[in-house]
N, C-alpha and C positions, 0 to 999 in steps of 0.2 A: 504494500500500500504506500503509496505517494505521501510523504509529509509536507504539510501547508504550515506558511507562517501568514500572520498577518499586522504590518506595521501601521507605524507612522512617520511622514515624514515635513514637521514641523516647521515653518517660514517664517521668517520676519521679514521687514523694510527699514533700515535703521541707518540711513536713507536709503543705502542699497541693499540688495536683497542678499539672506544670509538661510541656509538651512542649520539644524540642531543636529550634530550625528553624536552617538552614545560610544565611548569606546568599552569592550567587554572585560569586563573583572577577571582576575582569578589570575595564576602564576605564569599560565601560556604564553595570557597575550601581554603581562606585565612590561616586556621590554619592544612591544612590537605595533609601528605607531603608522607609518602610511601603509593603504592596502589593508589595515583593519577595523577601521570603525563601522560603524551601523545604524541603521534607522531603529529606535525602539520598535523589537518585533517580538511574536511569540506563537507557537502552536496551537491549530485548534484543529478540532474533528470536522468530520463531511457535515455533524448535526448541527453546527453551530455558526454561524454567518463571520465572516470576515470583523466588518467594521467594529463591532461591537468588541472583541476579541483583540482587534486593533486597539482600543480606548483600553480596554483592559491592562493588555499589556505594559502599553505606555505608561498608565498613572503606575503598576508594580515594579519598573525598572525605575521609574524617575522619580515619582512619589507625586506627582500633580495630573490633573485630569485633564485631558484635552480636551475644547470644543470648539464649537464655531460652524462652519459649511467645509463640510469635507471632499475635496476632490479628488475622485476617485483616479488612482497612475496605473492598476492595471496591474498584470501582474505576469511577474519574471523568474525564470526554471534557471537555477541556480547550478554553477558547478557541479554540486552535490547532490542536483536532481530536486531538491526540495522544490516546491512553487513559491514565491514570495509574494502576497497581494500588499499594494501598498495603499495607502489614500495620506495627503496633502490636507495639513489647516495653519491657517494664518495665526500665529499668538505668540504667547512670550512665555519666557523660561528664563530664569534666571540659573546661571550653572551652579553658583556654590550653594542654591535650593536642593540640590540632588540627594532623594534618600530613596536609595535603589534595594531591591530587598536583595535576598545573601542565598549563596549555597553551600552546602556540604562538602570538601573535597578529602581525599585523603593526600597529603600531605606532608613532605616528600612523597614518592612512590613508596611502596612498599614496607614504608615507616610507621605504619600501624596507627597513626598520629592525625586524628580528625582537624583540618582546618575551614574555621568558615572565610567565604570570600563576596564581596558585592558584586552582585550580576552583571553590574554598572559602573567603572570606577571612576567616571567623570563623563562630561559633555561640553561640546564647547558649539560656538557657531561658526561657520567658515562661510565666505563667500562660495558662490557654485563652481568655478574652476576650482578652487583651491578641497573644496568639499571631493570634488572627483578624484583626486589623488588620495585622499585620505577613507574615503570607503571603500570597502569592500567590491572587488571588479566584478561580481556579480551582482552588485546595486547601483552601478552606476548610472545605469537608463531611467532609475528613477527620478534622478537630478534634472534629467533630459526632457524629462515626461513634463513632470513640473513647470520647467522653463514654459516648455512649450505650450500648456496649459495655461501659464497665466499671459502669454504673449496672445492669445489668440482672440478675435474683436470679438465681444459680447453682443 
């Protein structure tokens, strides 16, 4: 079976336009900085609808609720084969706000030794060039999506 995520991918205008990318917790990604970041995303099942799950997620990695008019980016089959649904809203975050919830790891390997780690170790904003070096090369069309979404005449 196919594993779905489903994000968010957060905008400001502060004059110029800036996305939110979350970089991921834990010991892995500790020293590993372009090429890793992420739109807050999370798994859900075939029963469960996207956007909801989307909002979900985001307030559990970040600690705040997203709202607003969300625009739907569609959605992107990942290296990994996962499917990635994403949806776009215009609001504000503040980074040193961030209270991402935590998981279990063992710690070192085979050191018998439970550590916990934030799902979330920070977020920042980047400009959209600058955003596309720093996520993940299978979320980069979402930055594209975006753009093009908010360029397009109403």
């Amino acid at each position: 079976m196919t594993k779905r995520s489903a994000g968010i991918l957060m905008y400001r205008r502060s004059p110029e336009l800036e996305v939110l990318l979350a970089h991921p917790g834990g010991p892995f990604w500790a020293k590993k900085d372009e090429g890793s970041w992420s739109i807050p995303k999370g798994e859900y099942d075939e029963a469960e609808e996207p956007l909801p799950c989307a909002i979900r997620e985001f307030e559990e990695e970040l600690g705040a609720r997203p709202h607003g008019d969300f625009i739907e980016l569609g959605e992107i089959v990942q290296p990994s084969r996962k499917i990635v649904v994403a949806f776009a809203v215009e609001g504000t975050f503040d980074p040193p706000a961030l209270r991402s919830n935590r998981f279990e790891l063992e710690w070192p390997p085979k050191s018998g030794r439970m550590q916990s780690f934030p799902e979330i170790d920070r977020v920042e904003w980047f400009a959209p060039d600058w955003a596309k070096v720093k996520i993940l090369l299978g979320q980069q069309g979402f930055i594209d999506r975006l753009l093009a979404a908010l360029h397009k005449p109403r």
